[in-house]
C-alpha positions as CSV (number, residue, x, y, z in Angstrom):
1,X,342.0,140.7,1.4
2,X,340.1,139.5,4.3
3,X,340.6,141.2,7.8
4,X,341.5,138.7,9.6
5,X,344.0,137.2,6.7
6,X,345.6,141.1,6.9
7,X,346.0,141.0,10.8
8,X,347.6,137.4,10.2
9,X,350.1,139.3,7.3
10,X,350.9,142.4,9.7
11,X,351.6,139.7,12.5
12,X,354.2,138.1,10.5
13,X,355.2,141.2,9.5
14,X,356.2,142.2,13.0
15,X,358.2,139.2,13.7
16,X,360.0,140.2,10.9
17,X,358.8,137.5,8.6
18,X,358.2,138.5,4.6
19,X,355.5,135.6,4.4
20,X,352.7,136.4,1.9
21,X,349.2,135.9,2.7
22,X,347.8,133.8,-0.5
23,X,343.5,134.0,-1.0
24,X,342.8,130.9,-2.7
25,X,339.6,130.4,-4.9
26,X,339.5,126.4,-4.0
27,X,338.7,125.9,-0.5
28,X,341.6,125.3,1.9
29,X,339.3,123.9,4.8
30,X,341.1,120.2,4.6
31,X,344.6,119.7,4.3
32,X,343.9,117.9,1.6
33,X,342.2,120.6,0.1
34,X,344.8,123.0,0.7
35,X,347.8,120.6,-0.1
36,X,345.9,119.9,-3.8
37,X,344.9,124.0,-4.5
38,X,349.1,124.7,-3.5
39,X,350.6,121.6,-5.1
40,X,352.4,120.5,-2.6
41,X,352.6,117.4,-0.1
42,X,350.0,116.7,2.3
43,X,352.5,116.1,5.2
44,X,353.3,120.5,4.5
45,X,350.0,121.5,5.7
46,X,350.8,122.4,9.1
47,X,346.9,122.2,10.3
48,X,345.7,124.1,13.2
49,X,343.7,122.0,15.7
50,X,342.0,123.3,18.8
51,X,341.1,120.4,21.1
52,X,340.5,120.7,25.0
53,X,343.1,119.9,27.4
54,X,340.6,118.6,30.9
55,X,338.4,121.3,29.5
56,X,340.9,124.3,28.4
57,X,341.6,125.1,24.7
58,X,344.9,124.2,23.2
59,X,346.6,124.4,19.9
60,X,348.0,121.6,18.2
61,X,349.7,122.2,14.9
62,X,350.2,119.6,13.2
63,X,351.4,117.5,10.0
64,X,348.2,117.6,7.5
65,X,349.3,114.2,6.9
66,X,348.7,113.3,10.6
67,X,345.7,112.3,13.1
68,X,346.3,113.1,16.3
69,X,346.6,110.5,19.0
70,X,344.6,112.3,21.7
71,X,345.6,109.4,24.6
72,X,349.5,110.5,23.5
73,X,349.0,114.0,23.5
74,X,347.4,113.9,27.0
75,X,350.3,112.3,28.2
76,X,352.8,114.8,26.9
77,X,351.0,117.5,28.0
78,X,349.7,116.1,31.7
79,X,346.4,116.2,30.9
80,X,343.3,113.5,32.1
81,X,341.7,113.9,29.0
82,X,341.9,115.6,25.5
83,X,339.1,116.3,23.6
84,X,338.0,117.5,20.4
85,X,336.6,121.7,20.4
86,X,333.4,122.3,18.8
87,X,333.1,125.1,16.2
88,X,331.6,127.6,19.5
89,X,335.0,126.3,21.6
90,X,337.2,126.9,18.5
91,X,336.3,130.5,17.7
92,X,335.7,131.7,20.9
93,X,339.6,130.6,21.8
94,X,340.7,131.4,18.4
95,X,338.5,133.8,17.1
96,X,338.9,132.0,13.5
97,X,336.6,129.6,11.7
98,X,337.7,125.9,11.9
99,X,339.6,125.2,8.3
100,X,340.9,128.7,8.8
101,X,342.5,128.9,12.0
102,X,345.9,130.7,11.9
103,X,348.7,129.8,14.3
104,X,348.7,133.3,15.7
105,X,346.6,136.0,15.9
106,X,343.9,135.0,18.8
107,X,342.2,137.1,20.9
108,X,344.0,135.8,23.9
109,X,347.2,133.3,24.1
110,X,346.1,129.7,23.4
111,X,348.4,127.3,24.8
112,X,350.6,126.0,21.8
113,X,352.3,122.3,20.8
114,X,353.6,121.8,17.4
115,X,354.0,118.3,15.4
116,X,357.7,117.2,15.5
117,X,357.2,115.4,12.3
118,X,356.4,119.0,10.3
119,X,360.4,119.3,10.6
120,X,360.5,116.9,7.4
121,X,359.1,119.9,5.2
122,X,361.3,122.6,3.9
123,X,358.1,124.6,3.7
124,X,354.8,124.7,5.6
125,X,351.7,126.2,4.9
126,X,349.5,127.2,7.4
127,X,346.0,128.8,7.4
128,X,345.6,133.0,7.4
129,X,342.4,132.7,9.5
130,X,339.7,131.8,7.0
131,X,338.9,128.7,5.2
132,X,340.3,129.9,1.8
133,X,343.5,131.9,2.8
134,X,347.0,130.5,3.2
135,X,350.9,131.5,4.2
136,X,354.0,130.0,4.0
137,X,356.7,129.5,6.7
138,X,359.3,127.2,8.1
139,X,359.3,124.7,10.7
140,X,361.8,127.2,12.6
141,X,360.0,129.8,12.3
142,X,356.6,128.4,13.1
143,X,358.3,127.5,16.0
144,X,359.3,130.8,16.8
145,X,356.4,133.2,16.5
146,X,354.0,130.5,18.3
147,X,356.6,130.0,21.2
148,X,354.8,126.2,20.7
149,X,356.2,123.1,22.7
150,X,357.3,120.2,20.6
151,X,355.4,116.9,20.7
152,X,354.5,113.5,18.9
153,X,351.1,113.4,18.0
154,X,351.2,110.1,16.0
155,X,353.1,106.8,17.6
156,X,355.6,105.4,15.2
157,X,356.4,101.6,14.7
């Protein structure tokens, strides 16, 4: 197993959490890819998203079957602007690959927000902290070992 996929197990592990880490051969880089190599709905891949918040990294976890709105977020979170991280921005706050970003496990605490609409899955799957490794968790728990604030990233009709 990769390091950084073992680090991502021993965290859940101490938050008392028996999720498995699960090394995929088909790339989980896209939630699409993920949600085809796991057999389950797009809409479970809780996708990790660094973006910047007037120029500080945040996380936004979020619905595999979402884009975020970035003018929304900003709003919700009392930022100017919200921008997208480049791959340098994304590993320095994360220290993970984008496509494998992990909700936990960063060198330093990244601000956290999570999807309200990831409630609608039983299960989530979220990246181990590499493109091809995955683990499995619930909304609550998610929740719980992030410490994330809730939002809306997608406006509803």
């Amino acid at each position: 197993m990769h390091p950084s996929s073992a680090k991502i197990m021993d965290l859940l592990a101490a938050h008392g959490l028996h999720s498995q880490v699960r090394t995929l051969t088909d790339s989980t880089r896209t939630a699409a890819e993920a949600a085809m190599a796991l057999g389950c709905e797009v809409g479970a891949i809780a996708s990790s998203l660094v973006f910047l918040a007037d120029g500080a990294p945040v996380l936004v976890l979020t619905s595999g079957s979402h884009r975020v709105d970035t003018d929304l977020l900003a709003v919700q979170l009392g930022a100017r602007s919200i921008t997208r991280a480049s791959a340098a921005d994304v590993r320095e706050a994360t220290g993970q690959p984008i496509g494998g970003v992990a909700p936990l496990g960063h060198p330093e605490p990244v601000p956290t927000y999570i999807d309200v609409e990831l409630k609608k899955h039983g299960e989530l799957w979220a990246a181990a902290g590499t493109p091809h490794s995955v683990f499995e968790i619930s909304y609550e728990d998610l929740l719980a070992i992030t410490g994330a604030t809730e939002v809306a990233v997608e406006e509803h009709a």
